[in-house]
KOLVOVO-750271 format. One record per residue (C-alpha): x, y, z. Coordinates in steps of 0.25 Angstrom, whole numbers, padded with zeros to 4 digits, always signed. Each point is the difference from the previous one (the first is absolute). Example, Ala and Ser with C-alpha at 12.3 -4.5 7.8 and 13.67 -1.06 7.14 Angstrom:
2
+0049-0018+0031+0006+0014-0002
END
This chain:
118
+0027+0149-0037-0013-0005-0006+0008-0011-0008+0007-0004+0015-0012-0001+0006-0009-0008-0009+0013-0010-0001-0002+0000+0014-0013-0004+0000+0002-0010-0010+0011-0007+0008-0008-0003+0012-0013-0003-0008+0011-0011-0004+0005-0004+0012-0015-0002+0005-0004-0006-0010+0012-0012+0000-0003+0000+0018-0014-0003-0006+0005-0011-0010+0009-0007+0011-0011+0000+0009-0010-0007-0010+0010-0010-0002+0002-0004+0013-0014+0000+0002-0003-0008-0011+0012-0012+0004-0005+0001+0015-0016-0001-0003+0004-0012-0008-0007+0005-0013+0013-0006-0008-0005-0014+0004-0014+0003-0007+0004+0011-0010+0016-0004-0003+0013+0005+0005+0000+0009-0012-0015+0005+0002-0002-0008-0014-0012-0008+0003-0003-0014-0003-0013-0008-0005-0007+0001+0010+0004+0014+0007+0001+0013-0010+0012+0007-0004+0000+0013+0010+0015+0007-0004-0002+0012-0010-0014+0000+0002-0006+0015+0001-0002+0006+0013-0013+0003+0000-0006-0015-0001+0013-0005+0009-0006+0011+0010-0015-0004-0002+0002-0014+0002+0009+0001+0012-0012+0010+0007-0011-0009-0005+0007-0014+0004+0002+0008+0014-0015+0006+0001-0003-0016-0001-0006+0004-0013+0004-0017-0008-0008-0007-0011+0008-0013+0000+0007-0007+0012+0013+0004-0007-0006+0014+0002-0005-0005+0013+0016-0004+0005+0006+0012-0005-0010+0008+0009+0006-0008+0013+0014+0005-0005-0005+0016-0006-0007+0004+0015+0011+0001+0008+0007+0010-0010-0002+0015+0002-0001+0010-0010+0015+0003+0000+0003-0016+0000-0010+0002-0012+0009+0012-0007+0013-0008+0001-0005-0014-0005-0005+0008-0010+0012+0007-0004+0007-0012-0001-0008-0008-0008-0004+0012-0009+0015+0004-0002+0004-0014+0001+0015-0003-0004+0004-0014-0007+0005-0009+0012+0013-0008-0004-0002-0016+0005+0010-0006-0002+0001-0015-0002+0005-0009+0011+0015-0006-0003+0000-0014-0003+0011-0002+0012-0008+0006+0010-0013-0008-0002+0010-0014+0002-0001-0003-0015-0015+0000-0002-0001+0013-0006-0010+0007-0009
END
């Protein structure tokens, strides 16, 4: 009975846990951090790498950059983008960038760009 339950248990800490993941992702595509950070949460030179990072610090930034807390104007935008998130848009970024899974981009086909391909 105790092996059922704690399966149980288990399941829906699963199924929460993806809900969370989804919801992170669609957050991070429709608050437009994938123009700044990349589709794949990879980072660039001039913005850092945020997928896989620990949760902690992911969780620390996000609630500093909404507490307007900044020490650059990079730090500064971010802040105009973290204070209209609440704790749970917090929690689901989070879980999403933390547990981050490798997104697949596929290239453009040569055909459909009209010849001028990558």
């Amino acid at each position: 009975m105790r092996f059922i339950v704690l399966v149980s248990v288990m399941m829906s800490f699963l199924v929460a846990s993806e809900a969370s993941y989804n919801r992170g992702e669609t957050l991070f595509f429709s608050h437009a951090c994938s123009s700044c950070h990349g589709p794949a949460a990879e980072g660039s030179t001039s913005y850092p790498k945020l997928a896989n990072k620990k949760s902690a610090y992911l969780r620390k930034k996000l609630t500093d950059f909404r507490a307007g807390k900044a020490s650059s104007v990079s730090q500064q935008m971010m802040s105009q983008f973290a204070e209209k998130l609440s704790d749970k848009n917090i929690d689901d970024l989070v879980n999403f960038l933390a547990n981050h899974k490798q997104v697949k981009i596929k290239d453009m086909d040569d055909a459909y760009l009209g010849g001028v391909g990558s």
